[in-house]
N, C-alpha and C positions, 0 to 999 in steps of 0.2 A: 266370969265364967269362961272357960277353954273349950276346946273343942280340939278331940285329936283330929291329926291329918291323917291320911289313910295314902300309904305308895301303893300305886297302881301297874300292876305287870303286867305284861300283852297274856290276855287269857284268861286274866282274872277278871273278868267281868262283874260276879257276882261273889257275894261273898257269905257263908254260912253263918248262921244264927252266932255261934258263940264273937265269931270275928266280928260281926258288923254290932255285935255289944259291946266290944273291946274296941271299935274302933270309933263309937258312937259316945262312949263313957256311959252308956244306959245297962240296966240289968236286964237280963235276957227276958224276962218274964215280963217288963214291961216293955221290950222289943214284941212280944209275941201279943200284948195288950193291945199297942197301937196297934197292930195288922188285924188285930180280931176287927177292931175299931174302922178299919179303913184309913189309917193313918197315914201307913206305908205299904206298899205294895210292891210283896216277894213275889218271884218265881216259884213255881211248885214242880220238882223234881216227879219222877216214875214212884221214887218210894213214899212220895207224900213228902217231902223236908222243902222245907222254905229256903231260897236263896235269893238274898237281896239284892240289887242294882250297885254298884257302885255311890250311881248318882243317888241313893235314898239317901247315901250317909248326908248330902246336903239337908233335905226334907227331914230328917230326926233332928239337925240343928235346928231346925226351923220352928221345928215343935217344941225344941226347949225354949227356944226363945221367947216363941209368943205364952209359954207358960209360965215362963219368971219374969219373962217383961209384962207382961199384960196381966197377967191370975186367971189366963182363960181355964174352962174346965173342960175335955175333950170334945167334946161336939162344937164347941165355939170355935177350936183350934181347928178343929175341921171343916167348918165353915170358913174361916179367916184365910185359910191356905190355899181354900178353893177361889175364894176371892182374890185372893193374892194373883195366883194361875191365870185366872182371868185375867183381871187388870194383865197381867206380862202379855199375855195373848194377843189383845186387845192393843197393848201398845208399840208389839213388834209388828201385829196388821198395818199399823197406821204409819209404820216409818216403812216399813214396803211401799204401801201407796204412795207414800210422797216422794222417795226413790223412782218412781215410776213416773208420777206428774212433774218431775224434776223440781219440786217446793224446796 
């Protein structure tokens, strides 16, 4: 499985539904599934239109993955990512602290 790159412009922070499906290789409609889902997390413009993060395009790979690597079914992916998040969190605290006690 592939996964496009996404070129980043100064400014382009976020990027519109159709783009961040084209840049994700996902259909928009299951772009707009995950976000119902809590998958991914747009920005919400004045007019009500979702604009994604840049960094989500990482986080929609992520979803593919653990959904053709794993056979998770959305809530498990959601679970799994959160733990994932965790565990990072958790393991950049503990190289700070050791950084710090000179370990």
């Amino acid at each position: 499985m592939t996964y496009a790159l996404v070129r980043r412009s100064p400014g382009a922070a976020h990027l519109d539904l159709p783009t961040f499906a084209h840049a994700t290789g996902l259909h928009p409609e299951l772009v707009r599934r995950f976000t119902v889902l809590g998958l991914l997390e747009p920005v919400e413009d004045a007019r009500g239109e979702w604009w994604y993060p840049v960094a989500q395009v990482s986080a929609a790979a992520r979803i593919q993955r653990l959904r053709a690597g794993l056979s998770l079914n959305y809530a498990a992916v959601g679970l799994v990512a959160d733990l994932l998040d965790r565990i990072a969190d958790l393991e950049a605290d503990l190289r700070t602290r050791s950084r710090r006690s000179g370990d």
